[in-house]
C-alpha positions in Angstrom: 0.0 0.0 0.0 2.8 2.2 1.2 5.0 1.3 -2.6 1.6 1.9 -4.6 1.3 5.4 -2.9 4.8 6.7 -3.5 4.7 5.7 -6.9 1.5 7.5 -7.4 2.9 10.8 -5.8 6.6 10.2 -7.7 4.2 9.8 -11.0 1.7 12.7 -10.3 5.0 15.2 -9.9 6.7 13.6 -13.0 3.5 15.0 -14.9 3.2 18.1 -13.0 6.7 18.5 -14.2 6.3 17.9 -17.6 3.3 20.4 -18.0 5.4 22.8 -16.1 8.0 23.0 -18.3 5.6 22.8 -21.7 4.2 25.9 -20.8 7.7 27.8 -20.0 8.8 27.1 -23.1 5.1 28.4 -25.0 5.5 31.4 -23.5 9.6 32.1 -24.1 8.9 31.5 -27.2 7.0 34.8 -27.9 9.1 37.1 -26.6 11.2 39.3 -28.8 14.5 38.7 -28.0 17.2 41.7 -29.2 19.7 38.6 -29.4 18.2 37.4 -32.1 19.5 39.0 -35.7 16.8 40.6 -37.3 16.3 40.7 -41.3 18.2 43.1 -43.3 17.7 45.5 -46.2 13.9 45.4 -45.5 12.7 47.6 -48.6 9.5 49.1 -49.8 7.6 49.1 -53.3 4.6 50.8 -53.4 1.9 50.7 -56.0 -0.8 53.1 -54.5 -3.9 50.3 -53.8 -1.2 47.4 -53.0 2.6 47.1 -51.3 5.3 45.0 -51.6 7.8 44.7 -48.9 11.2 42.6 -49.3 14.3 42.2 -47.5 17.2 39.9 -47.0 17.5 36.7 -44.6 19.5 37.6 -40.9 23.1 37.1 -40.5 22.6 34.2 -38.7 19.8 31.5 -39.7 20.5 28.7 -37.3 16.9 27.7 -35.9 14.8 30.2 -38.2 11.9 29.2 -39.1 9.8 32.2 -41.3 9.2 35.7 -41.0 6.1 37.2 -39.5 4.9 39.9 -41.3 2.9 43.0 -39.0 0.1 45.7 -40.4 -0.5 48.3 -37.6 1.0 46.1 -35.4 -1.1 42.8 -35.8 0.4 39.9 -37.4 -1.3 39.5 -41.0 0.9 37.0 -42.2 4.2 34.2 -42.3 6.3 33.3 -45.0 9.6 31.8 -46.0 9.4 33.7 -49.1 12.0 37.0 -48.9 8.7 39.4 -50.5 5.0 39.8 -49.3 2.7 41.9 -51.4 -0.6 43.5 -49.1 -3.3 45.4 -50.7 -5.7 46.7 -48.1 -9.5 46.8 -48.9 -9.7 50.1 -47.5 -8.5 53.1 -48.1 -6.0 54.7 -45.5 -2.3 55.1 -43.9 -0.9 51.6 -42.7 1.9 50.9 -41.0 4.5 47.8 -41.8 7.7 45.6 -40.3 8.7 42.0 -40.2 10.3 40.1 -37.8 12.5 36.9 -37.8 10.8 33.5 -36.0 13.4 31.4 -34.7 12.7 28.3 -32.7 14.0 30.0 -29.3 11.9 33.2 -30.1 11.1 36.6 -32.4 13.3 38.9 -33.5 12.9 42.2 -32.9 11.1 44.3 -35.7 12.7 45.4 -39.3 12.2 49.4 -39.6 8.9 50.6 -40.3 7.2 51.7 -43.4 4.0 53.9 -43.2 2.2 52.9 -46.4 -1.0 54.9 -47.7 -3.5 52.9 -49.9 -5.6 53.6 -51.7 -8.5 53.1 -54.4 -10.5 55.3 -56.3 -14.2 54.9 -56.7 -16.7 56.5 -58.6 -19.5 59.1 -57.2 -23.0 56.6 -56.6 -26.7 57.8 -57.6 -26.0 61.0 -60.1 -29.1 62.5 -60.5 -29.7 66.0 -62.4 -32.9 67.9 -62.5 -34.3 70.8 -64.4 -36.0 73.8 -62.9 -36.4 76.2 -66.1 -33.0 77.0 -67.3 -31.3 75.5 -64.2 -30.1 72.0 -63.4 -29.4 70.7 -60.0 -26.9 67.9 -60.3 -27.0 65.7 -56.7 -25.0 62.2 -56.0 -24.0 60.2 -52.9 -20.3 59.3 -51.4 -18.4 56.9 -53.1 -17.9 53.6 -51.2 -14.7 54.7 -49.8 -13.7 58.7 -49.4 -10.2 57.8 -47.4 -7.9 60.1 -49.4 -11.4 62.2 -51.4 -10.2 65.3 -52.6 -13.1 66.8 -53.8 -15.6 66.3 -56.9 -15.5 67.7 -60.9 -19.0 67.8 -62.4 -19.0 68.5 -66.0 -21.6 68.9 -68.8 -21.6 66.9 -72.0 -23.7 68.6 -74.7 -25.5 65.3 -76.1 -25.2 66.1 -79.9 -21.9 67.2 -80.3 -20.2 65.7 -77.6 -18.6 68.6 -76.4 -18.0 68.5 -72.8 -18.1 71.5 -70.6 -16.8 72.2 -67.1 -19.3 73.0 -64.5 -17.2 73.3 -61.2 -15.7 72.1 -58.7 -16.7 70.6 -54.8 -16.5 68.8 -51.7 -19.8 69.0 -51.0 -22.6 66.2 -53.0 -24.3 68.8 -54.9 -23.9 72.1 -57.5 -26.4 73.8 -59.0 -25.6 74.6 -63.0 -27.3 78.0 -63.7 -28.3 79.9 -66.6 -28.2 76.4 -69.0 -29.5 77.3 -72.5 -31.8 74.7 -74.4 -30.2 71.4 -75.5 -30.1 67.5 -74.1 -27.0 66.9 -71.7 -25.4 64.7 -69.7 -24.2 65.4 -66.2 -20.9 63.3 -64.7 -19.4 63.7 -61.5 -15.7 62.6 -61.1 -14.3 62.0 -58.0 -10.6 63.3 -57.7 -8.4 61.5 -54.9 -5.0 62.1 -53.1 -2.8 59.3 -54.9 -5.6 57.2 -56.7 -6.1 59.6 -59.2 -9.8 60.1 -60.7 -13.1 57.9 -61.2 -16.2 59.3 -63.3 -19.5 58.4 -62.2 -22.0 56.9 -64.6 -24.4 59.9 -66.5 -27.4 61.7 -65.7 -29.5 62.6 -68.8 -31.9 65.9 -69.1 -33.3 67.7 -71.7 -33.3 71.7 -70.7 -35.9 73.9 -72.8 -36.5 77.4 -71.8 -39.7 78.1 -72.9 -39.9 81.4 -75.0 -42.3 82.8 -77.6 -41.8 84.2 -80.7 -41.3 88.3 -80.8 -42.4 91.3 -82.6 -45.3 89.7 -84.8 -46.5 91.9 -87.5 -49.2 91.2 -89.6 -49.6 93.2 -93.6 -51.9 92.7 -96.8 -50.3 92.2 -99.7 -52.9 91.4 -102.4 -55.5 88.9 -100.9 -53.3 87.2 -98.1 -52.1 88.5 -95.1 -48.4 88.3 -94.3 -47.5 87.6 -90.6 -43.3 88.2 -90.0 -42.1 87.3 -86.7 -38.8 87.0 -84.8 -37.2 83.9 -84.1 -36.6 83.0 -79.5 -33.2 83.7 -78.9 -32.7 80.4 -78.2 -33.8 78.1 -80.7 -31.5 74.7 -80.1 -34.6 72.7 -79.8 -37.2 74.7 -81.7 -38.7 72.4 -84.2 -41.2 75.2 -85.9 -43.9 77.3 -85.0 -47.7 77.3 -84.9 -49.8 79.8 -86.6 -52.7 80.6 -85.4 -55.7 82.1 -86.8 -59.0 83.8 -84.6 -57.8 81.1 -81.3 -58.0 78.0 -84.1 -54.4 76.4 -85.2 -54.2 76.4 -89.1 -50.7 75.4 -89.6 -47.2 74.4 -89.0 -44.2 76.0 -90.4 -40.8 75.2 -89.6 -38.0 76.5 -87.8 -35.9 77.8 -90.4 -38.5 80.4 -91.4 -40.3 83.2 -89.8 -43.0 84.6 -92.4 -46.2 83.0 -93.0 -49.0 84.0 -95.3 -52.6 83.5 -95.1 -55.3 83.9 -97.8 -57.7 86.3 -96.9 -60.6 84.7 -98.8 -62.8 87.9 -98.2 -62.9 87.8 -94.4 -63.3 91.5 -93.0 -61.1 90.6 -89.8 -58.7 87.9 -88.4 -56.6 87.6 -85.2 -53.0 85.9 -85.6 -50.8 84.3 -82.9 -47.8 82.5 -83.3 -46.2 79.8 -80.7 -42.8 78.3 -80.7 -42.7 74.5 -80.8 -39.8 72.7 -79.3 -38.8 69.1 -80.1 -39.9 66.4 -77.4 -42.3 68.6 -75.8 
């Protein structure tokens, strides 16, 4: 009784031991140790949305096992490789070093890079609306705005394809004034700090400033009366005018001209108007 009892206290402390000493060595073997050799010639190559960091194995290599590579001081990844290439999903300032993992412990860190990524997006939801000759052009954020320098909207008249600046902004909005008639397209670029520029997709509208024909006369030569008219001052759209005789339309005549004339046909009095007709409308 007395044997079978030793043994089981002498066994008991053998494994007490044993987990003891496991643990010990779990922990040592996270510390940073300054007598480890650290790697060497750690270089950047940056590529604006992605880095690549390399560098050159430690003097010594006995018991190295990889290198741990940090991103704002969290460990992102281990390679043997002598490169690692990161390219952040978002947009911002990151900070990089490797370290050397030996059996016995970590090395202390490489120097440090401070990285900034980033990506250019496009503005999201352009939308442009017409209040007579005005357009208000709104959009949302892009999807990331680390690194947003402001916003370019520009105006692309539709038929020639001539594209006009508007202004520029850091706010989600501009108001394009004064717009004379035509069909346009509005795009809103967003300009960033490294990334360069993204368009946004293109908001259509059709702007017509409503205005009548001026300074109608109306004169009998023979038996028809002559009605001469000035054209709108703007007349991108006009498609023609309506002629109108005592409140009734009588005819069409198109843009290009501005004189009509009507036979009489012995009436002793008529009223004329004349209306401007604008294509799409």
């Amino acid at each position: 009784m007395h044997t079978k009892t030793r043994k089981g206290i002498y066994m008991f402390k053998k494994v007490l031991f044993f987990i003891t000493i496991f643990v010990a060595t779990t922990l040592f073997a996270q510390e940073t140790r300054p007598d480890l050799d650290p790697v060497r010639n750690f270089e950047e190559d940056w590529n604006v949305n992605s880095v690549t960091y390399s560098w050159d194995a430690p003097l010594d290599t006995t018991g190295l096992i990889n290198y741990k590579v940090y991103r704002d001081s969290s460990h992102i990844a281990s390679t043997v490789a002598f490169s690692f290439t990161d390219s952040p999903s978002l947009n911002g300032y990151y900070l990089y070093y490797v370290t050397a993992l030996y059996n016995y412990g970590e090395s202390v860190p490489s120097q440090t890079y401070n990285a900034p990524i980033c990506t250019a997006h496009p503005p999201l939801n352009v939308n442009a609306s017409v209040n007579g000759a005005d357009v208000t052009i709104t959009w949302s954020p892009p999807v990331d705005t680390g690194f947003l320098l402001y916003y370019r909207v520009e105006r692309i008249v539709q038929l020639v394809g001539y594209t006009e600046n508007v202004g520029t902004t850091t706010s989600t909005s501009m108001l394009d004034e004064d717009v004379p008639n035509g069909e346009y397209a509005y795009r809103v670029t967003a300009y960033y700090n490294y990334a360069g520029q993204f368009p946004s997709s293109l908001a259509a509208v059709t702007v017509v400033n409503w205005e009548i024909p001026s300074n109608l006369t109306v004169s009998i030569v023979g038996s028809n009366a002559v009605l001469n008219w000035s054209a709108p001052d703007d007349d991108l759209l006009l498609d023609g005018y309506y002629i109108y005789r005592n409140g009734s339309r009588i005819d069409f005549v198109q843009s290009y001209s501005t004189t009509y004339s009507d036979p009489l046909n012995n009436r002793e009095r008529a009223f004329y108007q004349v209306s401007a007709s604008y294509r799409g409308f």
